[in-house]
C-alpha positions in Angstrom: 0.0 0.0 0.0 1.2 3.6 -1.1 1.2 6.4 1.3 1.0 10.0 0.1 2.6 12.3 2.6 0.6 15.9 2.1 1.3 18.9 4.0 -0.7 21.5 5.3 -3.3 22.6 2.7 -2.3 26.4 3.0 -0.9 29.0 0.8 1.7 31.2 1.1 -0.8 34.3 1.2 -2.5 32.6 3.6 0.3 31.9 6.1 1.3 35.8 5.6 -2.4 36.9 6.3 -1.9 34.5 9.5 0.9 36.3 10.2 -0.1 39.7 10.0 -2.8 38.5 12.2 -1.3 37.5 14.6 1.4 40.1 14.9 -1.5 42.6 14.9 -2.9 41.3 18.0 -0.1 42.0 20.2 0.8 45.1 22.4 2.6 47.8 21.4 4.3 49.3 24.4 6.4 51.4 22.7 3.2 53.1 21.7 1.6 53.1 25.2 4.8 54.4 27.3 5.3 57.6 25.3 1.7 59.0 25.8 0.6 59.7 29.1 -2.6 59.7 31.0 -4.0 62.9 30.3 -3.2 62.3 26.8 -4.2 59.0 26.4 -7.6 60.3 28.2 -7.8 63.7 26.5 -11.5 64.2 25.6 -12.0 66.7 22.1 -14.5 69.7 23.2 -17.9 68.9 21.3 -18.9 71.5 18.6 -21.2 73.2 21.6 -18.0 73.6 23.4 -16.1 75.1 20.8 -19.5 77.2 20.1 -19.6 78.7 23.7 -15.9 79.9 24.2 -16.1 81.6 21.1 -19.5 83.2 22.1 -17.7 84.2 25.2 -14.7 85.5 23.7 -16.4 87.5 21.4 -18.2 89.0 24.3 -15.4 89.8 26.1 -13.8 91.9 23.1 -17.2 93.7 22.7 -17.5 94.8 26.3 -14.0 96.1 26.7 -14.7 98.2 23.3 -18.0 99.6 24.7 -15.7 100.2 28.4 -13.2 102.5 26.2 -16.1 104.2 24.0 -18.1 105.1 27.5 -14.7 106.8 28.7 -13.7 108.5 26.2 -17.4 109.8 25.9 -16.9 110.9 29.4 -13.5 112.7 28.7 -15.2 114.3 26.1 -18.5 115.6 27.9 -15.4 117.1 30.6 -13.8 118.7 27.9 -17.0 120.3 26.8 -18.1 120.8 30.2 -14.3 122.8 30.7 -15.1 124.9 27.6 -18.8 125.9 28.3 -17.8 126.8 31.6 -14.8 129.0 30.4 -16.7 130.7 27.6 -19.3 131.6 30.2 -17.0 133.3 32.7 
């Protein structure tokens, strides 16, 4: 009686694809160690987020614009005040 000896019925795209596999599926702690744990857990602000600290950015710059229009319209309503009162006398 004849004996056929056969090996594995795999290809070699086959054992490559197994390889990737399994090389995929281990850790990477090179990776890992160079990030920390705020960075690792860092969340990204949602769009709201983003939306919002504009908003109140915005709102900042506006306030401190209408601050230095009130004083100068004070500095000017002194000056006049001065010159009203000088033209009087």
């Amino acid at each position: 009686m004849k004996r056929l000896a056969v090996g594995p019925m795999t290809t070699p795209e086959y054992n490559e694809w197994w390889v990737r596999r399994i090389n995929d599926n281990t850790l990477k702690t090179s990776q890992e160690s160079n990030q920390s744990i705020e960075e690792h857990l860092w969340v990204v602000p949602s769009e709201l987020e983003i939306i919002r600290q504009d908003f109140e950015r915005r709102n900042k710059l506006e306030i401190e614009n209408l601050r230095k229009g009130k004083n100068k319209s004070k500095e000017d309503l002194d000056s006049l005040k001065t010159d009203y009162k000088k033209l009087r006398l």
